[in-house]
BALOBA-1460 file (C-alpha; in Angstrom, 3 decimals):
// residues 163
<rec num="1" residu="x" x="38.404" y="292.285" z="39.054"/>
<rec num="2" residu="x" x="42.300" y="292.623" z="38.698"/>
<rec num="3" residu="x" x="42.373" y="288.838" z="39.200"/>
<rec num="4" residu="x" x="40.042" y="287.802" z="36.920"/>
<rec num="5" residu="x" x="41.611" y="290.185" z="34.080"/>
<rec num="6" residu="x" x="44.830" y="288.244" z="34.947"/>
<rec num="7" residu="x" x="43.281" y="285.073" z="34.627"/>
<rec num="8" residu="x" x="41.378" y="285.957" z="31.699"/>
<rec num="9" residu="x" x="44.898" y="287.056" z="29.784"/>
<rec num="10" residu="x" x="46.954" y="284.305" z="30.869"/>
<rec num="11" residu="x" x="44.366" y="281.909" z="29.249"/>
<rec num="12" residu="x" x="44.006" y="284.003" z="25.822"/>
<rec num="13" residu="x" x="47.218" y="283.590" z="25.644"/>
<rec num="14" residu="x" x="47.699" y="279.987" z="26.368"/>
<rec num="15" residu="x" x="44.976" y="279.663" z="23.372"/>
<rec num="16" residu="x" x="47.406" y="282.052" z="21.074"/>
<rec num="17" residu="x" x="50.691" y="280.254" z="21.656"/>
<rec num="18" residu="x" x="48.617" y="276.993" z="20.874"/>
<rec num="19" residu="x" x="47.022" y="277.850" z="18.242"/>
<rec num="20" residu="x" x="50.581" y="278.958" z="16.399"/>
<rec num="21" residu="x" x="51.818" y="275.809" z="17.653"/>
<rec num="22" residu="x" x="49.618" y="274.052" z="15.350"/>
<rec num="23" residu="x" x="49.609" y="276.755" z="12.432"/>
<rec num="24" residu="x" x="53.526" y="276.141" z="13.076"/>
<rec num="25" residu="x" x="53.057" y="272.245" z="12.405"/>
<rec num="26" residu="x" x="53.874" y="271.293" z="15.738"/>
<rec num="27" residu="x" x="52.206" y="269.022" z="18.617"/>
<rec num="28" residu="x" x="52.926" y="268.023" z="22.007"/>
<rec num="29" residu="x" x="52.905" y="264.489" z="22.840"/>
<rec num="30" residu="x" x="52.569" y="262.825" z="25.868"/>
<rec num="31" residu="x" x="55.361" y="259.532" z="26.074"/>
<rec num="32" residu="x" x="53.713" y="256.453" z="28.070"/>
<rec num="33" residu="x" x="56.008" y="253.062" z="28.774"/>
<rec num="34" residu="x" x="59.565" y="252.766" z="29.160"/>
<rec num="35" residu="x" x="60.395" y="251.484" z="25.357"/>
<rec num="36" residu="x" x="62.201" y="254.670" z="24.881"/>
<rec num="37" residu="x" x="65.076" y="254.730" z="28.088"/>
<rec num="38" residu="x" x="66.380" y="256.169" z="28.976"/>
<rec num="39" residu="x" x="65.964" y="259.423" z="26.418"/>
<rec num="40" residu="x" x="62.052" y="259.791" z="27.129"/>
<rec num="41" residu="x" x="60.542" y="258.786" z="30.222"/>
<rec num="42" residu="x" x="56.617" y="257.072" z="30.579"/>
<rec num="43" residu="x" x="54.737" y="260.856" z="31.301"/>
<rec num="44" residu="x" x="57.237" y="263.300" z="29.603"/>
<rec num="45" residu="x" x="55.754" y="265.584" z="26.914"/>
<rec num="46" residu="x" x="57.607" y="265.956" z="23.543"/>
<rec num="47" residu="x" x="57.337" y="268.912" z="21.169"/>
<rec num="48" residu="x" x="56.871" y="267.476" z="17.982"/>
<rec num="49" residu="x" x="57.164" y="268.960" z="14.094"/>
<rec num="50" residu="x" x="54.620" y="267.414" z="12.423"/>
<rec num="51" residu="x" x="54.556" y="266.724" z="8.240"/>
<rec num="52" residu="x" x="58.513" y="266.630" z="7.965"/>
<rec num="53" residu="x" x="59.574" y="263.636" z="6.827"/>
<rec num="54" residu="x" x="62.690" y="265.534" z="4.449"/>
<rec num="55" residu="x" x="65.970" y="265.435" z="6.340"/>
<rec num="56" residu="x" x="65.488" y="262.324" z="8.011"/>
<rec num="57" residu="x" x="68.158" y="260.218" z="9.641"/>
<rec num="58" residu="x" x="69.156" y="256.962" z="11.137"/>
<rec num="59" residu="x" x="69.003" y="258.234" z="14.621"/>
<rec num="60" residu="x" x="66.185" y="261.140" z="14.675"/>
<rec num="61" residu="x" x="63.245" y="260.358" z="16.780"/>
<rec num="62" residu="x" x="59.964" y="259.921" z="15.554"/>
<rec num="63" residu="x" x="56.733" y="259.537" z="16.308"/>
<rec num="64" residu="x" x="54.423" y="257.603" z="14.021"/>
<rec num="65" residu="x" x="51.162" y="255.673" z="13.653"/>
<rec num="66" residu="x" x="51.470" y="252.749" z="15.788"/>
<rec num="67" residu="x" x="50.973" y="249.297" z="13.406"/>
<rec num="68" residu="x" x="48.319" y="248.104" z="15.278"/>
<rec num="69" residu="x" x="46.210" y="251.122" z="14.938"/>
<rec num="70" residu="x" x="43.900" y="252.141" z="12.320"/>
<rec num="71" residu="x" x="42.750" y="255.263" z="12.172"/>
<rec num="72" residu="x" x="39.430" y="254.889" z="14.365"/>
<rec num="73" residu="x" x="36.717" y="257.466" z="13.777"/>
<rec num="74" residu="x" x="36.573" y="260.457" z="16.382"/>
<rec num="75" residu="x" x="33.523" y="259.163" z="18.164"/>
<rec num="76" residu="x" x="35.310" y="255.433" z="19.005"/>
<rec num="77" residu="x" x="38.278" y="257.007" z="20.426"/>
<rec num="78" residu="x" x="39.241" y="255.361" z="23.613"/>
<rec num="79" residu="x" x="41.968" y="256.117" z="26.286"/>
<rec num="80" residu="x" x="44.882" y="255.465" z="25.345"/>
<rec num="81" residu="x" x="44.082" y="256.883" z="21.835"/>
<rec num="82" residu="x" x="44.632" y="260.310" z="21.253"/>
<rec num="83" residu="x" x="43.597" y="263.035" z="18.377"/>
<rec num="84" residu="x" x="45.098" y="266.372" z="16.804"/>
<rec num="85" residu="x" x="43.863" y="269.128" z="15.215"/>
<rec num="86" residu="x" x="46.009" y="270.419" z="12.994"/>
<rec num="87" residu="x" x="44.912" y="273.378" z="10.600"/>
<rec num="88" residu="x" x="42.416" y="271.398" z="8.220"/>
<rec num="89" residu="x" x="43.351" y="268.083" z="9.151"/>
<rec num="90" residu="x" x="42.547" y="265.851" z="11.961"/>
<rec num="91" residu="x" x="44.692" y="262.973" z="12.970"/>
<rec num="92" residu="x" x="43.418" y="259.382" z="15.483"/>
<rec num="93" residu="x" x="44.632" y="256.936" z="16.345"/>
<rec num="94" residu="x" x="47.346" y="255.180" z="18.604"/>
<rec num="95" residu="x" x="50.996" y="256.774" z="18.107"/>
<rec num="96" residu="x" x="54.331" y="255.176" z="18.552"/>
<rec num="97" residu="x" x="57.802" y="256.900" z="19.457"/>
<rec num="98" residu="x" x="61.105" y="255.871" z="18.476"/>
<rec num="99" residu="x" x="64.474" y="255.693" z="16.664"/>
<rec num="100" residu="x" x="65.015" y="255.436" z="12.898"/>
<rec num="101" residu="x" x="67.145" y="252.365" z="12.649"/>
<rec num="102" residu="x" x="67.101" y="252.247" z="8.285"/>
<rec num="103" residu="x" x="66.078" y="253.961" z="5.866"/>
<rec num="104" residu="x" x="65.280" y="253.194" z="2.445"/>
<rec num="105" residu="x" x="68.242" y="251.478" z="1.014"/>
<rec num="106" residu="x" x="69.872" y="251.061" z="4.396"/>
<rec num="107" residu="x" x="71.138" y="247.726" z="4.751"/>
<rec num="108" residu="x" x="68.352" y="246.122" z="7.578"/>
<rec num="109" residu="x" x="70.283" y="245.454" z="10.595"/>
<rec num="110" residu="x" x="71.138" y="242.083" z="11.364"/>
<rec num="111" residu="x" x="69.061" y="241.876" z="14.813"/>
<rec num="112" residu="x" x="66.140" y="242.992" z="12.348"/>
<rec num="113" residu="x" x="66.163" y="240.548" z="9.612"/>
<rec num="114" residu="x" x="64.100" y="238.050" z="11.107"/>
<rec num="115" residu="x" x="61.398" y="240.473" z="11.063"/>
<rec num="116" residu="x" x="61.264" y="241.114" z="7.434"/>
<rec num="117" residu="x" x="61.736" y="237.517" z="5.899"/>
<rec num="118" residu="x" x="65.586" y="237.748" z="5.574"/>
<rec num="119" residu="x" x="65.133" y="240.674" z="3.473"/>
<rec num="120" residu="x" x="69.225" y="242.871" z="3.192"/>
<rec num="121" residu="x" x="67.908" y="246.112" z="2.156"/>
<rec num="122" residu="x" x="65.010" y="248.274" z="3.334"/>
<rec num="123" residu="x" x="62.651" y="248.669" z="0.210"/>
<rec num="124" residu="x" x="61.408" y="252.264" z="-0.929"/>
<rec num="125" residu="x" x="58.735" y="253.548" z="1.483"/>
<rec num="126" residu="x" x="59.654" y="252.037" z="4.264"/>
<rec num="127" residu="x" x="62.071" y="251.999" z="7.169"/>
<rec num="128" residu="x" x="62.840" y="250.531" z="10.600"/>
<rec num="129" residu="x" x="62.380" y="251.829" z="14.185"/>
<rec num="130" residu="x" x="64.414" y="250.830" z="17.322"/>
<rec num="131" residu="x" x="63.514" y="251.389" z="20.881"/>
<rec num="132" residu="x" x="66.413" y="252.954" z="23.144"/>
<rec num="133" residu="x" x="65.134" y="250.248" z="25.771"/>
<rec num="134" residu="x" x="66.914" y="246.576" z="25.103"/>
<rec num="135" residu="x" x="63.456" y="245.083" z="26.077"/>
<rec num="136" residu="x" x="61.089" y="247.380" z="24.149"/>
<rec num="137" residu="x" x="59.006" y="246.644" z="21.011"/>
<rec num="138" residu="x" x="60.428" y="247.873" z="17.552"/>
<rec num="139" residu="x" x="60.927" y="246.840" z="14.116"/>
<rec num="140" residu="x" x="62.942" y="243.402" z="15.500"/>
<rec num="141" residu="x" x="59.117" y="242.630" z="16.422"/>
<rec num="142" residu="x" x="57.218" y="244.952" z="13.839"/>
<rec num="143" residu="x" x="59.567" y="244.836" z="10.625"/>
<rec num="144" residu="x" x="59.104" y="247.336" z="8.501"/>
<rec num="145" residu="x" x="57.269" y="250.343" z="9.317"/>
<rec num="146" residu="x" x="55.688" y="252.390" z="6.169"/>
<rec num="147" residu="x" x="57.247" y="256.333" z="5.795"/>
<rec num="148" residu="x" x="53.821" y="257.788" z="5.065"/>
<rec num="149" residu="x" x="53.068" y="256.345" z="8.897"/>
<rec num="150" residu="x" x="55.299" y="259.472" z="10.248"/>
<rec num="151" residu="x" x="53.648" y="262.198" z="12.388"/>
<rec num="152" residu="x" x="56.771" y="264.365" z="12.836"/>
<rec num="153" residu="x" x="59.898" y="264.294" z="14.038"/>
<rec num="154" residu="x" x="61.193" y="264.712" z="18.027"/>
<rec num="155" residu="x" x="62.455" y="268.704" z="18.525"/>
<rec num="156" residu="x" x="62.815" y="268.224" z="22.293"/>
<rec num="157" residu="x" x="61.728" y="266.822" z="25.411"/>
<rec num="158" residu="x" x="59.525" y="269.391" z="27.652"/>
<rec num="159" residu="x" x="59.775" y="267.640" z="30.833"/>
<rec num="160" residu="x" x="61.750" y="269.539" z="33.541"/>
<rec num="161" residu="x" x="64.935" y="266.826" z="34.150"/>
<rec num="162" residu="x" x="64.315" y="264.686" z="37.009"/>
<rec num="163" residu="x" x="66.636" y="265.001" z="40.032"/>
């Protein structure tokens, strides 16, 4: 009986501390690929503050809607694809983590210009991701990446380190 009641608690509250998580604004994400080496490793879970896109910097983390994702409706989602529940709203689709590289009225960095049509300065509502990784995909492939696009910003890494 004791270890049911145990049990029991430990799961109520699991469900508590979750659900203020999400009344908090924040989600847990779960990193996959190496694009972002050597800061986040492919299975480490993030803690995310979702909805704050004040305050941002060239060199904050983010995570935002990947380009090649539309938001799919809940019953297509596939693996890979992941949803949130977040107070009233409910957010699909594939996400992307990485690096602000620009901001609006940041001069686009030379390695990114390609990517935007030769284009100096990043235009209002948008700005430009890097990878940590040399060899993963950011905005030299993507260009520019729209602001509204922004789940949250990076608080920490949950992982335990790896020895």
């Amino acid at each position: 009986m004791s270890t049911w009641f145990t049990v029991a608690s430990c799961l109520a509250t699991f469900m508590l501390l979750g659900l203020a998580l999400l009344r908090w604004g924040f989600v847990v994400v779960r990193v996959r690929g190496s694009s972002m080496l050597p800061a986040f490793r492919s299975g480490d879970r993030v803690l995310v503050r979702s909805g704050r896109r004040g305050g941002l910097r060239v060199g904050t983390v983010v995570v935002l809607r990947s380009p090649a994702s539309a938001p799919p409706s809940p019953a297509s989602l596939s693996p890979g694809q992941v949803r949130w529940s977040a107070g009233s709203r409910t957010l699909a689709g594939l996400w992307i983590i990485k690096r602000i590289a620009a901001l609006p009225g940041d001069a686009v960095p030379q390695d990114m210009r390609a990517s935007t049509g030769g284009t100096p300065v990043v235009p209002d509502g948008l700005f430009m991701v890097s990878a940590d990784n040399p060899d993963g995909t950011d905005s030299r492939q993507l260009g520019f990446m729209p602001i509204g696009d922004i789940l949250g910003t990076a608080v920490r890494n949950l992982t335990k380190p790896r020895v």
